[in-house]
N, C-alpha and C positions, 0 to 999 in steps of 0.2 A: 699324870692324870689328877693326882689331888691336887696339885696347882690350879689348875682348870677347873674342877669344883669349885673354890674359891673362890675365882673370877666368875661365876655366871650362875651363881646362886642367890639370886637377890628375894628371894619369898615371895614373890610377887604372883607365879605359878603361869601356866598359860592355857588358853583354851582349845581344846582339839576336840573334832568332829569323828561322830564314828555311828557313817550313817545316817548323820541328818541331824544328833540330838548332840547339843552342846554340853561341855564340860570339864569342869576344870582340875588340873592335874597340880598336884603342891607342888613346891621345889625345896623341900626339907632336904634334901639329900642328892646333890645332882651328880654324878659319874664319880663313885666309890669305888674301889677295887674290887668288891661282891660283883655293885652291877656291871662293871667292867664286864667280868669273868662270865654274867649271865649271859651278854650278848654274845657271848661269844661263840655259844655250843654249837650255833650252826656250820662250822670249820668242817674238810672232809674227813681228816680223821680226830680220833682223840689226842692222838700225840701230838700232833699240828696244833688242835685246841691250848693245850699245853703250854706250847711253844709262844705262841700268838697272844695269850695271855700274859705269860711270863714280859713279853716285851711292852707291853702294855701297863701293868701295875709298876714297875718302874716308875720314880719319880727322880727326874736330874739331881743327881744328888749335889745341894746347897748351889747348885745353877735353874737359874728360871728363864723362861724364854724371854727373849730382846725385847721390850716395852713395842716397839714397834710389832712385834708379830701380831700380841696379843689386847693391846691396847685401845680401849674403844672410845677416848675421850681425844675428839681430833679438833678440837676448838684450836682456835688462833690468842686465846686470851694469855696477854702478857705476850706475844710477840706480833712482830709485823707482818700481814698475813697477804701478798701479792697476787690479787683476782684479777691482774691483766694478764689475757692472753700470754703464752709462754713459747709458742712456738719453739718448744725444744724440741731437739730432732728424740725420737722414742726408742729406748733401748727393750731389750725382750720383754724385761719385766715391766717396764710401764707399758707395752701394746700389750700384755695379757691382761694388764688392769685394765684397760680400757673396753678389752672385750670381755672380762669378767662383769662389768657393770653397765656398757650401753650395752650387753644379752647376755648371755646366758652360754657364756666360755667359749674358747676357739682351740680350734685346732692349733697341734705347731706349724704347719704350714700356715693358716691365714693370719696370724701371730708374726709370725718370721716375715709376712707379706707386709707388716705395718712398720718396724724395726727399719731405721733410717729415716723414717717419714716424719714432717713436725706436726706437731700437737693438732695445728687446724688442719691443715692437710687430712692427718688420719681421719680427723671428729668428720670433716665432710664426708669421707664414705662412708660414715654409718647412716649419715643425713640423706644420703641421695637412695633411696628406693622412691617404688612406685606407690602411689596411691592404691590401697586394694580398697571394697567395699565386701567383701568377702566375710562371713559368718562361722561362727561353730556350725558345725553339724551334729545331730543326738537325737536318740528317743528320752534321754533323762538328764540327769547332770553327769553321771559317770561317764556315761559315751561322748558329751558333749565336752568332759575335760581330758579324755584322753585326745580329741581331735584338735585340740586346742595345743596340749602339749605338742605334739608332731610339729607343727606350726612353729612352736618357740625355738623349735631342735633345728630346724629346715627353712624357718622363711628369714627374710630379712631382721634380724635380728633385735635392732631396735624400734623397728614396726610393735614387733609382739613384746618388748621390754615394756613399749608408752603403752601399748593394751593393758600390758597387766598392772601400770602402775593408774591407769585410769579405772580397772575392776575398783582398787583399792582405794581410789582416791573417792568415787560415786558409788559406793558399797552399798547394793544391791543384794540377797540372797536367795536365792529357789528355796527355803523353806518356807519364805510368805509370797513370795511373788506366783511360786506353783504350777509353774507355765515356764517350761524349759526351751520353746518358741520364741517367747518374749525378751527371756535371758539372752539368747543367742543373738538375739534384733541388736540385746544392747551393745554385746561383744562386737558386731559389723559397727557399731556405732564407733564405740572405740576406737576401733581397727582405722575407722576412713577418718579419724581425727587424731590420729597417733603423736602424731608432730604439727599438725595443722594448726586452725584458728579455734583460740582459747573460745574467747565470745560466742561465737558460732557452736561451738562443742556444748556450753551452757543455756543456750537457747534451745537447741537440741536432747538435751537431757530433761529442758523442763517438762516437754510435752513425749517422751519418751513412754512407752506402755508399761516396762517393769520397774523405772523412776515412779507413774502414776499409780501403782500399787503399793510399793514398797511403804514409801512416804504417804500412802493416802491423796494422792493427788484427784484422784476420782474423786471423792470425798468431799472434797473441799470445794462447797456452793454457796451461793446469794443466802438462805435460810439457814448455814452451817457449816462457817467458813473454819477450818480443818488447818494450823500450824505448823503442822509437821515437816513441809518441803519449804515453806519459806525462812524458818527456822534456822535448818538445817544448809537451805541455797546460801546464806551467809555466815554461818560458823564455822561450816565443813568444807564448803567448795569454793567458795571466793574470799573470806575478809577473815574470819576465825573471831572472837570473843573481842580481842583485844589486837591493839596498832604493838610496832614497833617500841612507841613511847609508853605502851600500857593504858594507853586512853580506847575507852569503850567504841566498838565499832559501828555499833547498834544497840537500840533499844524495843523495849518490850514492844510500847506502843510502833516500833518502826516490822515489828515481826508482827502483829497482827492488820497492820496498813498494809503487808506486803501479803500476805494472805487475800486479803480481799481485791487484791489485784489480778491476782492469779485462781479465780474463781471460774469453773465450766467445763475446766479440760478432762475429757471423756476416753473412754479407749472405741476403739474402731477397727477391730479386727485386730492387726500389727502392728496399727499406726495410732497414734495421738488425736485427738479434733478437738471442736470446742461445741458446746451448747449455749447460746446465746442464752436461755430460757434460764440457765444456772448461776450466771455469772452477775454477777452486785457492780452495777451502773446506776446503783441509785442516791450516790454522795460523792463528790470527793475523797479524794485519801489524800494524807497528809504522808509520804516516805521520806524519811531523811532530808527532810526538812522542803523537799519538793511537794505542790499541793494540784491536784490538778485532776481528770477524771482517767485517770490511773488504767490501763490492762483492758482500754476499751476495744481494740483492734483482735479480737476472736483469739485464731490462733497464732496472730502473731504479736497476741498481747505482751508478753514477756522481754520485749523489746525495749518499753519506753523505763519499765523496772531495772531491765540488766544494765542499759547506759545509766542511771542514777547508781547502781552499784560499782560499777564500774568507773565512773567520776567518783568517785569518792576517794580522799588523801590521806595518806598515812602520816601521822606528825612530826614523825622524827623526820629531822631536818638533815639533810633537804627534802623537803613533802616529796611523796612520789604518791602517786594512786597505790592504794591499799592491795589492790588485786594484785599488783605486778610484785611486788613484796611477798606478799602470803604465799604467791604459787612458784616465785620463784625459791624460797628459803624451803619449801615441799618437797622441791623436784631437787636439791641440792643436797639437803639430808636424804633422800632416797638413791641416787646416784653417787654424791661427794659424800665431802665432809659430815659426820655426825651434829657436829654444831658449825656450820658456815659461818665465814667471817659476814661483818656487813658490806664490806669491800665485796664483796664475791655475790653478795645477792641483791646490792645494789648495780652492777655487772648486767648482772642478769636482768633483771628488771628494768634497768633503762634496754635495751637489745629487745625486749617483749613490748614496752609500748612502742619505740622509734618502728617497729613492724608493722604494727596495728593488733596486738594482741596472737601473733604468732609463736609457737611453743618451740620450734625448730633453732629461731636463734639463742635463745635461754640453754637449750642444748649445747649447742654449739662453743655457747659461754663458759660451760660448765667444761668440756670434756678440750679446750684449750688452755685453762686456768693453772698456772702453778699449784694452787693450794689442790687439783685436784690427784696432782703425782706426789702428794707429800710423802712421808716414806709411813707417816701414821693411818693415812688415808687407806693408803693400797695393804691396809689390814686391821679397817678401823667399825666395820660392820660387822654383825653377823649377819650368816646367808639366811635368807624365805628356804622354808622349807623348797619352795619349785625351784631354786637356785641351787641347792646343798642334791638335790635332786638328776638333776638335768647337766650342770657342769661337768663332771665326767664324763655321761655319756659323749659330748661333744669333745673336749679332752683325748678320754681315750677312742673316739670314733667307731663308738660300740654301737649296736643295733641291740632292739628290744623289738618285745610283741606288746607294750604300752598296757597291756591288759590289768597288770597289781599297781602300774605308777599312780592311780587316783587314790588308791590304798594304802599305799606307802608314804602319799601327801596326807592325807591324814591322821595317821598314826604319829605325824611329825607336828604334826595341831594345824594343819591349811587346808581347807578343801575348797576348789576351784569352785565359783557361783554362789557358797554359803560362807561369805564373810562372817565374824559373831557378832557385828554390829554395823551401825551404819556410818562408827568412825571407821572402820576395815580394820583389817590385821594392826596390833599396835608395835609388833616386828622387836628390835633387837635385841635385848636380853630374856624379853618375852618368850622367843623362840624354846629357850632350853631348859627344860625341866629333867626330872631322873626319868619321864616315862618317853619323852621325845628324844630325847639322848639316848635311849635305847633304841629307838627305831633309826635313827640314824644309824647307829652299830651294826642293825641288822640288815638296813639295806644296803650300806657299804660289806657286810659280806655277801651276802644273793648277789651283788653286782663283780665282785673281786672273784667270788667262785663261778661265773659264768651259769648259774643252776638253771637245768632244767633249758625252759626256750623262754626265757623273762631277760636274759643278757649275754650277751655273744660281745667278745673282743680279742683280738691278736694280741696275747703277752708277749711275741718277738716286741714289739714295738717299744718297750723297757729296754731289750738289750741291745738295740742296734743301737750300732759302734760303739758299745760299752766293752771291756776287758777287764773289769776282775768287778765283784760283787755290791763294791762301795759305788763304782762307777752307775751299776744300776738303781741301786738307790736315789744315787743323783740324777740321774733320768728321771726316774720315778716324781720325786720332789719338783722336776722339771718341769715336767709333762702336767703335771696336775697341780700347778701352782703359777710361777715359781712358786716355791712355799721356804724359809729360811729359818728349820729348828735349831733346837742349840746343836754344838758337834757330839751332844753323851746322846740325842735322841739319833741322829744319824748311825752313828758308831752302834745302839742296839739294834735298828734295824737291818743293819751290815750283819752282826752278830744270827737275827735271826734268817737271814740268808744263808750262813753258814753252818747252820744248827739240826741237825746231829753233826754232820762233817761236809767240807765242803764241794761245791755240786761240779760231777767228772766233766761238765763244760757249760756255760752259758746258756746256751741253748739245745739244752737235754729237754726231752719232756718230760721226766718229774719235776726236775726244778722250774720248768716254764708253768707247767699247769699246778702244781703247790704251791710253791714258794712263791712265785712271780707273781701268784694272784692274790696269795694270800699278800703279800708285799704291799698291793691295791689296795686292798681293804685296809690293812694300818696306817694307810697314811691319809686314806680317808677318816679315818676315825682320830689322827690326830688333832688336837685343838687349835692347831694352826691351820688345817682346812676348814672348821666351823667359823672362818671368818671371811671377809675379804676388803 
């Protein structure tokens, strides 16, 4: 555990929601043996506490985990990094990666379903669902995210993977938008552009009701034209600051011409319009070096802007349009690689224009790519709280009543709807702090003790075909990973199976319902499941 401190203590702190009101938590001190032992009281008894701690404040003694468990620097620099397609055929542990990252974990049966299959082969079937137009449902944002979770557990998995990473990418939040309505509009929005057309999804976001809030898009008229969405439409969602080569993508005067093109757009109930009476048709505008009468077509002004955004090339050589670069190196550190090769997002980027700006084959790119089975990769992120969340319950094929998981995501610093900003979550080492790390502790025991009617699961499912103690372990690690600690952290978790004496059969019910759960929660709380 002090290991682990070390590693994910960067000062940096992170922000968690509780209740609406932002705030930020130090990281002076991240998973100490105190706070270990704090989280831990919720065990069923005290001796078990005891026990469960004891394995826990252990540090390998003068052994550290494999660079590979715990290693979060997966760049290719200084070696040759192969983004062609790999079509290797997928052994257990790369189909669990692959369903750890296009959703939100799998079972061992659809795991074991993948196992033999090659790399494209598998990435197709996460590629083939159905189009849904399909919304949250809620009176607020809690009901709305717990109906969302259900969704992430049960629908097609990387449908609600591209939702959630489109919440994050167009970060929207119900504490100024205030219309949990409008929120939900945008989540259907998401949903029916999951894998779909890039372009299309950004047209659609411009004239969006809770985009026209957030940003001030309402706002922004002929007498008092408003930067905020045009700003932001090219730092944050298509081009970023800077190219490839570090050459500027835009400029100021290119962010107030781009304002004045996108002047009118009004809300109308649920939907977006435009007000001719609002909108500045009375000069040219000069964008990006295009000069012309700009954003004249109402509502579907945003058209002749987003192809000048969209034409637009990145320097480094070989130029490739800027867009296709930014969104594919986005979608590569969020799924791949922490730092993508250029091989690999140049890959991806040509596969997104040769489409027409479809996000489907950039997937596709990504989840057949060597670099994406590296052995650093498949444990080179930390999880989003709603991953560190949700994983198990899929895993172990547990059932909940959904009712504290919006509560438990926030105590881990993520609350579905209320981004802390409008870059979204800033995600991986951000994640952990000593107060988040605590919450993880404690939801990994409420889930490993089965309490109350918040989590239900079959601990037989550890010991089938296991025969002596170790064997469960390795199930264990199996089942909710793979996950590959050193042999001193196995060997104490063996130890705390056998602790006071060992149990008169596998499948006794003290040892199923103690040990076996508690067994869960430690290795959820181990630092080799806060990654993946």
């Amino acid at each position: 555990m002090r290991y682990w401190a070390a590693r994910i203590s960067d000062g940096a702190g992170t922000r968690a929601h509780s209740r609406g009101t932002a705030k930020r938590i130090p990281t002076a001190s991240v998973c100490t043996e105190s706070a270990a032992t704090a989280a831990l009281t919720a065990s069923r008894t005290r001796g078990e506490t005891r026990r469960m701690t004891a394995v826990l404040a252990q540090s390998p003694p003068a052994e550290k985990p494999p660079a590979a468990s715990v290693h979060l620097d997966t760049s290719c620099r200084g070696m040759a990094c192969d983004a062609s397609p790999s079509m290797a055929i997928l052994d257990y542990e790369k189909a669990a990666h692959l369903y750890r990252r296009a959703g939100f974990g799998g079972t061992e049966a659809e795991i074991n379903a993948l196992v033999g299959m090659d790399a494209g082969a598998a990435a197709d079937r996460f590629l083939s669902f159905k189009t849904s137009k399909s919304s949250t449902q809620g009176r607020d944002a809690e009901s709305a995210a717990r109906t969302w979770l259900k969704r992430m557990l049960k629908k097609p998995p990387l449908q609600e993977k591209m939702t959630f990473f489109w919440h994050g990418h167009f970060a929207n939040s119900i504490e100024k938008v205030d219309d949990i309505k409008l929120m939900n509009v945008q989540n259907g929005l998401f949903r029916l552009f999951a894998t779909g057309n890039f372009k299309a999804l950004v047209r659609a976001v411009t004239k969006d009701p809770a985009m026209l809030i957030f940003l001030d898009g309402q706002e922004n008229e002929l007498t008092n034209p408003n930067e905020n969405y045009a700003r932001e439409l090219m730092e944050l969602f298509t081009l970023g600051i800077k190219d490839d080569a570090g050459a500027g993508n835009y400029t100021q005067s290119d962010v107030h011409q781009l304002a004045r093109a996108l002047t009118g757009y009004v809300i109308d109930g649920n939907k977006g319009a435009f007000d001719s009476s609002r909108h500045d048709d009375e000069a040219d505008k000069t964008f990006m070096g295009v000069t012309g009468n700009l954003g004249v077509e109402g509502v579907a002004s945003a058209d002749d802007v987003i192809e000048i955004i969209f034409g637009h090339l990145d320097t480094r050589a070989p130029a490739k349009p800027r867009v296709a670069r930014f969104l594919a190196r986005k979608l590569a550190r969020f799924f791949g690689p922490a730092e993508p090769s250029d091989a690999l997002v140049d890959t991806m980027a040509d596969a997104f224009t040769a489409s027409g700006w479809e996000v489907a084959p950039m997937l596709r790119a990504i989840f057949a790519a060597d670099e994406f089975y590296t052995a650093a990769n498949m444990a080179g992120t930390v999880k989003s709280p709603v991953e560190f969340v949700l994983q198990p319950l899929r895993m172990l094929q547990a059932k909940t009543n959904w009712r504290d998981l919006p509560f438990a995501l926030e105590s881990m610093g993520q609350t579905l709807f209320a981004p802390p900003n409008v870059a979204g979550w800033p995600g991986g080492l951000a994640w952990m702090s000593a107060g988040t790390l605590l919450a993880r502790y404690g939801y990994a025991r409420d889930l490993g003790a089965g309490r109350g009617r918040s989590f239900k699961f079959d601990p037989t499912l550890l010991v089938n075909g296991a025969s002596t103690t170790a064997d469960v372990v390795q199930r264990a690690l199996t089942l909710l990973g793979p996950l590959q600690p050193p042999a001193s952290v196995a060997n104490r978790l063996d130890a705390y199976l056998n602790d006071p004496a060992p149990p008169p059969a596998l499948d006794d019910f003290t040892f199923l319902d103690e040990k076996v759960r508690g067994l869960v929660a430690l290795v959820l709380e181990l630092p080799h499941f806060q990654v993946h």
